[in-house]
C-alpha positions as MATLAB code, in Angstrom:
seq = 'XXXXXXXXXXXXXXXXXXXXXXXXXXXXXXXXXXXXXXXXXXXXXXXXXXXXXXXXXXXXXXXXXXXXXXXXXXXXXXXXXXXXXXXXXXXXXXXXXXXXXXXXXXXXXXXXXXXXXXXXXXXXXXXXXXXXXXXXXXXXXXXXXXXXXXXXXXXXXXXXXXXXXXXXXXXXXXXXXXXXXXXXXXXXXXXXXXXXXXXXXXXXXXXXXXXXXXXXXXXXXXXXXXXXXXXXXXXXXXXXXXXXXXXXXXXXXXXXXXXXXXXXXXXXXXXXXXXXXXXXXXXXXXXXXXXXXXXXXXXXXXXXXXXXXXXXXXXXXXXXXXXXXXXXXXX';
ca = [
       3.842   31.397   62.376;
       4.184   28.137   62.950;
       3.141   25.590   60.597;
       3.399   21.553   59.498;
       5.444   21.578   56.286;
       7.337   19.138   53.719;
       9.805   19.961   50.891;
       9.886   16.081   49.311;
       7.654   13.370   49.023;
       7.323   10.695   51.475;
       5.679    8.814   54.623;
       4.424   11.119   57.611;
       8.743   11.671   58.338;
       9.026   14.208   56.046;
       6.107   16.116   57.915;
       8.005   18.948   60.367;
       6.783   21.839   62.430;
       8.580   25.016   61.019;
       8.304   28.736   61.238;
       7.263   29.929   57.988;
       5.878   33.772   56.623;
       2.347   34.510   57.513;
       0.273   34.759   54.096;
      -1.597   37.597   52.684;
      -5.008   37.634   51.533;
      -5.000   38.310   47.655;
      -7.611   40.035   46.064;
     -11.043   37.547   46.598;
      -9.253   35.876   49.231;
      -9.671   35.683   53.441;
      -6.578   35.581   55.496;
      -7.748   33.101   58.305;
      -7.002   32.183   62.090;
      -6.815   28.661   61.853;
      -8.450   27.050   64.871;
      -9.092   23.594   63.848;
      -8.112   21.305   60.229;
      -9.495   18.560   59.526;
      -7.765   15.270   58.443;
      -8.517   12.993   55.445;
      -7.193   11.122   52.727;
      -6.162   13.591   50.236;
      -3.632   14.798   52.884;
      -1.652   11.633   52.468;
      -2.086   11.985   49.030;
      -0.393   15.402   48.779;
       2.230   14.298   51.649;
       3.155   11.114   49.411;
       2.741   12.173   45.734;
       0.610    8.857   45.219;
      -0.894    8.050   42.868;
       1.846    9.614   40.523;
      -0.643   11.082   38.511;
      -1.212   13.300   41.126;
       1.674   14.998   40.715;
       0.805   16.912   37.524;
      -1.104   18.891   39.702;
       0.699   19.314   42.810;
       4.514   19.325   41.740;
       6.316   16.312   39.882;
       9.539   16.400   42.108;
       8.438   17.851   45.246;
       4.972   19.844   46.360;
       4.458   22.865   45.094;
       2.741   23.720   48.219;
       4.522   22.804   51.420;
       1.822   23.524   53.789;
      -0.032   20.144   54.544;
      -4.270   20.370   55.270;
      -7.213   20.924   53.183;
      -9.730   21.274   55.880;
     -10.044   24.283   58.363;
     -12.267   26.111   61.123;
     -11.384   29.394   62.235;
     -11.783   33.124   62.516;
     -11.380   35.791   59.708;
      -8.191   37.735   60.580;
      -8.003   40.218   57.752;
      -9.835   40.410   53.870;
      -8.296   41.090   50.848;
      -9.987   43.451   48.148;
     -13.162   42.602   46.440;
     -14.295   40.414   49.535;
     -17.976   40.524   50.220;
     -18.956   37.641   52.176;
     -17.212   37.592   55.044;
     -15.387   40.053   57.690;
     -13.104   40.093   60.158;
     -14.343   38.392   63.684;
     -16.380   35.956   61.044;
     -16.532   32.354   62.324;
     -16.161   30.326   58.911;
     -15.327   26.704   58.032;
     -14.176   25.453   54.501;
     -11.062   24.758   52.548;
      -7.743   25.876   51.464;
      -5.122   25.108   48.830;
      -2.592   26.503   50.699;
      -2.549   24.285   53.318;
      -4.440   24.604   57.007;
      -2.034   23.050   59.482;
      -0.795   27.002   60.268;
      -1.687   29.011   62.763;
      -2.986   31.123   59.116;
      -3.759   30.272   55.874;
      -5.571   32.219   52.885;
      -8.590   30.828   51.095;
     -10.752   32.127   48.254;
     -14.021   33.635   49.675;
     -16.057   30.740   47.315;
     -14.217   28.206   49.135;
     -15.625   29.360   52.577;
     -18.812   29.499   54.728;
     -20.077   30.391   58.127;
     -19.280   28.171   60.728;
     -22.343   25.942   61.964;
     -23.379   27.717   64.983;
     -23.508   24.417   66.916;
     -20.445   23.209   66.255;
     -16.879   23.863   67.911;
     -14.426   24.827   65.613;
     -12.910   21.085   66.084;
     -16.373   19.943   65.020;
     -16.396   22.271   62.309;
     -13.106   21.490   60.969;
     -14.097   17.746   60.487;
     -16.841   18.913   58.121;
     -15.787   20.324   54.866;
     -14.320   17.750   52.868;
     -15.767   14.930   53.666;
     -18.788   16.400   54.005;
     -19.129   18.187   50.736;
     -17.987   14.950   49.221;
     -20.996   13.097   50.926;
     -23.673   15.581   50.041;
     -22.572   15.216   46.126;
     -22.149   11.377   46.366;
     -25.814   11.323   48.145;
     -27.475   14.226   46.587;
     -26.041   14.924   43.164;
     -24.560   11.535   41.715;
     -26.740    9.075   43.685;
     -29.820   11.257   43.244;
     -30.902    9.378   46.588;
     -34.705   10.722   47.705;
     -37.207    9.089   49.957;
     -38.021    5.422   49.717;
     -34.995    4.681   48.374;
     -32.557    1.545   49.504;
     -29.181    2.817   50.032;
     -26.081    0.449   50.722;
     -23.046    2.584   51.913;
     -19.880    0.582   52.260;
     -17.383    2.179   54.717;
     -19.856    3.769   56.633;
     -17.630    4.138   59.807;
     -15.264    6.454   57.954;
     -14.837   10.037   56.960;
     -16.845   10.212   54.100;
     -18.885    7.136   54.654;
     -20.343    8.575   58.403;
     -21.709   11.536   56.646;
     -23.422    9.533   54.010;
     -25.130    7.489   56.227;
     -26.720   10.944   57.929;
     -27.343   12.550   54.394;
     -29.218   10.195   53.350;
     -31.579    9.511   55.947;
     -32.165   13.317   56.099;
     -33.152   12.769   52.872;
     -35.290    9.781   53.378;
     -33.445    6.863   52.378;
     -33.567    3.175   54.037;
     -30.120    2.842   54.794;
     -27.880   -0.348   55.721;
     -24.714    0.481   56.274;
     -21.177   -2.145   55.806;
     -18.436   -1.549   58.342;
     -16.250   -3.524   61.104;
     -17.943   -4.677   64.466;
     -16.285   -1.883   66.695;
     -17.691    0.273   64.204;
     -21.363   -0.518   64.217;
     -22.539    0.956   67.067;
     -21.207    4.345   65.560;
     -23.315    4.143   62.105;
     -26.234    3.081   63.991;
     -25.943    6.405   66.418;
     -25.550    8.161   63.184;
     -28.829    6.555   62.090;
     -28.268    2.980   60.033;
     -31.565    0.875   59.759;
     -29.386   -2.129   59.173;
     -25.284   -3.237   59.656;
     -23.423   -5.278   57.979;
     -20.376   -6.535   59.503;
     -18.023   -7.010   56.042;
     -15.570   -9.227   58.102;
     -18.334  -11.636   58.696;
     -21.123  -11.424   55.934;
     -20.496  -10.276   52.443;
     -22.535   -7.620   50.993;
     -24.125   -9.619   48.296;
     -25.809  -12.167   51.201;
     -29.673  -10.486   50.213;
     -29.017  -10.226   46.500;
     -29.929   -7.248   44.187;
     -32.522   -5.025   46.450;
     -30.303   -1.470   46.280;
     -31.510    1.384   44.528;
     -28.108    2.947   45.500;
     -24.724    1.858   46.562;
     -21.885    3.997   48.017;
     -18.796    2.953   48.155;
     -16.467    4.717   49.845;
     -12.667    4.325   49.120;
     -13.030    0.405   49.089;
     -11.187   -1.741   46.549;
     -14.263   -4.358   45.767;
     -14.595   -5.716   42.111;
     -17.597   -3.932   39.958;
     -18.742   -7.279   39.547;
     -19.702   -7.265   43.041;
     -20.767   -4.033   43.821;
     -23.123   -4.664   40.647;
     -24.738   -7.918   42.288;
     -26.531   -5.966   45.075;
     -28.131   -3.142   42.325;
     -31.338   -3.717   41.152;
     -31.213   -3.831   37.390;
     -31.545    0.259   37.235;
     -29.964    1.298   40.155;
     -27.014    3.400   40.979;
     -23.321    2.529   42.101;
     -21.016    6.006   43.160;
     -17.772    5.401   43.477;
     -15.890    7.594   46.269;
     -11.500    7.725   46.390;
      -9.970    4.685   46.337;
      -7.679    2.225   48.466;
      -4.048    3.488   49.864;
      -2.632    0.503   48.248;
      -3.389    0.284   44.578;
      -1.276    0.783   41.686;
       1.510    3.345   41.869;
       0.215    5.270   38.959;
      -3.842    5.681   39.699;
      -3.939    4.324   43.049;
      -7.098    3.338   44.093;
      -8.790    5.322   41.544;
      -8.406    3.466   38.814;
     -12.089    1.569   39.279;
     -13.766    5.503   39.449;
     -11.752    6.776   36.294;
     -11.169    3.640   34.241;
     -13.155    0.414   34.711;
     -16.579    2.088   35.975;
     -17.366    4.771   33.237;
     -16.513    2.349   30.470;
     -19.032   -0.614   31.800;
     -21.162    1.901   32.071;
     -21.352    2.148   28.192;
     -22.959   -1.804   27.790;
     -25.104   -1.971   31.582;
     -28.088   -0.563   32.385;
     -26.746    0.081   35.950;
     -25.418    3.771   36.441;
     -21.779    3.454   37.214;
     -20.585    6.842   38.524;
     -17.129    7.997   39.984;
     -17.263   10.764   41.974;
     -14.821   13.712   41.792;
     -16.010   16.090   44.903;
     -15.847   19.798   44.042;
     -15.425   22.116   47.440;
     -17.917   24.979   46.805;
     -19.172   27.740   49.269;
     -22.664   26.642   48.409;
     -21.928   23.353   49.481;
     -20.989   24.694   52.670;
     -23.773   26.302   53.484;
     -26.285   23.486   52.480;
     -23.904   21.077   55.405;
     -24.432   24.141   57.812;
     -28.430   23.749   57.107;
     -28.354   20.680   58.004;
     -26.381   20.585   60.664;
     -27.744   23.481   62.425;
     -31.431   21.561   61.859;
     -29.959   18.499   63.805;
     -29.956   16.196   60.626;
     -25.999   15.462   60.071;
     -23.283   15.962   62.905;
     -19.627   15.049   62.453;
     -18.411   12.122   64.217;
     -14.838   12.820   65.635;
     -12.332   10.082   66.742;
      -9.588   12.014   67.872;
      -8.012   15.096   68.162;
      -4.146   16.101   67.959;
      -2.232   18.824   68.579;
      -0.604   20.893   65.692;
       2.676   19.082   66.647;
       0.859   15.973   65.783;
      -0.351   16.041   62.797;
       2.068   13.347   61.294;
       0.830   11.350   63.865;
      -2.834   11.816   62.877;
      -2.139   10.895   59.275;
      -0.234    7.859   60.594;
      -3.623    6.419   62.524;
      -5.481    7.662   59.315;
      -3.531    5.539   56.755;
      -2.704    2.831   59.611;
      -6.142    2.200   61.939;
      -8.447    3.071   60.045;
     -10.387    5.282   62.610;
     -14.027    5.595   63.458;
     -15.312    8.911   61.584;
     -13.204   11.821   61.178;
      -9.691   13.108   63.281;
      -8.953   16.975   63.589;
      -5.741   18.583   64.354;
      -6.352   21.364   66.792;
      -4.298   24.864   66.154;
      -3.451   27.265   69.208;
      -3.313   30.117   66.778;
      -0.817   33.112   66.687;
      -0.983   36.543   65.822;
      -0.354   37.248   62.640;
       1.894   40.740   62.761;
];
């Protein structure tokens, strides 16, 4: 099959299109047809081996997985034993560790759902990631609910156009912070107010936020706090590409934020998203009710893929790109 693989660390170069071994579904897993993979941050991540901590988990000289892609949509091709959720002909959406830009990857069965019946599998595909990491910064560590002010900062991106939708659906106010050419976006995707950061700072109406998302931006706590009211709620989501070799961006989620959190009454929270099927299947509720839909920028072809990762990193795109598969057979 054909697939977009690495074998050392590096910028989007190192990224090829090879012909590797179709995998086999293991026992709890589903061999999938990979129409459709999303692209987002932890992709460069996993290409580059930054932060360096990073590596502990994915290979300290070169990945231990070759395959790049987190994201996919797609069609179950085969099931290995002790699967009971899905079958093949299923139209699911989710994640993989074994990487998605392949014609066929294998996944866990928890680490799956049903495809949104709305959606095209490029939609779809856009979803998983950054939208599971969304619905646990909105729902679970910003405990947003109705009547609440919510600030989301990068709310043109990945992560930040699904937070936006999550929480109005679940009754938030919400002003959102993002560039000009990105504002008529958030406010499709339902902002009450915009706040162009290249123009006005975020701190121009003073503390009035019951919660603040920030999502991958590099501003000091001492900011972010300003805008809180004095009980309020700052989540932390990723970090910036350029921070320190060792913790990247992260080091305000992991480091600074729980340890002011110890002498404020604010609740400082960095999020770590965990990709469950449950997850899933809450997004595809949504989505099929007409609440959230993913907001695509572009799409590439397999071939592409470095190329996606390069606008990713580079232009900072307007919601989510998606690297379209033409899949194979898998005999």
């Amino acid at each position: 099959m054909k697939a977009i693989a690495q074998d050392r660390y590096g910028p989007a170069d190192v990224l090829g299109l090879r012909d590797i071994d179709v995998p086999t579904a293991g026992a709890g897993e589903v061999l999938v047809q990979v129409r459709a993979a999303g692209v987002d941050p932890g992709v460069w991540i996993c290409m580059t081996g930054r932060p360096y901590l990073a590596r502990l988990a994915m290979g300290l000289r070169r990945p231990k997985v070759a395959v790049r892609g987190r994201d996919l949509a797609g069609v179950v091709a085969a099931v290995g034993a002790g699967v009971t959720r899905f079958r093949p002909g299923d139209e699911v959406y989710g994640t993989s560790l074994r990487g998605t830009y392949a014609e066929f990857t294998a996944a866990p069965q928890q680490r799956l759902a049903l495809k949104p019946a709305n959606l095209s599998f490029e939609q779809a595909a856009a979803v998983p990631v950054s939208g599971m990491t969304a619905l646990q910064a909105v729902r679970d560590s910003g405990a947003v609910r109705a009547g609440h002010r919510v600030l989301v900062i990068g709310a043109g991106g990945g992560v930040g156009s699904y937070v936006v939708q999550l929480a109005k659906a679940y009754g938030a106010h919400v002003t959102a912070v993002c560039s000009a050419p990105k504002a008529d976006l958030v406010r499709s995707l339902g902002a009450d107010d915009v706040v162009d950061y290249t123009r006005d700072g975020i701190d121009r109406d003073g503390a009035r936020y019951d919660v603040v998302i920030d999502t991958g931006g590099d501003r000091p706590l001492s900011v972010l706090r300003r805008v809180l009211t004095p009980r309020g709620t700052l989540v932390l989501v990723g970090g910036a590409y350029d921070g320190s070799p060792l913790l990247g961006g992260y080091s305000r989620q992991m480091l600074r934020a729980p340890l002011l959190a110890l002498f404020v009454g604010q609740r400082l929270r960095g999020l770590t998203g965990r990709e469950r099927a449950e997850h899933l299947d809450e997004l595809r509720r949504l989505i099929e009710a007409g609440a959230v839909m993913p907001a695509v920028d572009r799409t590439y072809p397999l071939a592409g893929a470095p190329d996606a990762i390069r606008h990713l990193t580079g232009n900072r795109p307007a919601g989510k790109l998606v690297v379209a598969v033409t899949a194979g057979d898998p005999r």
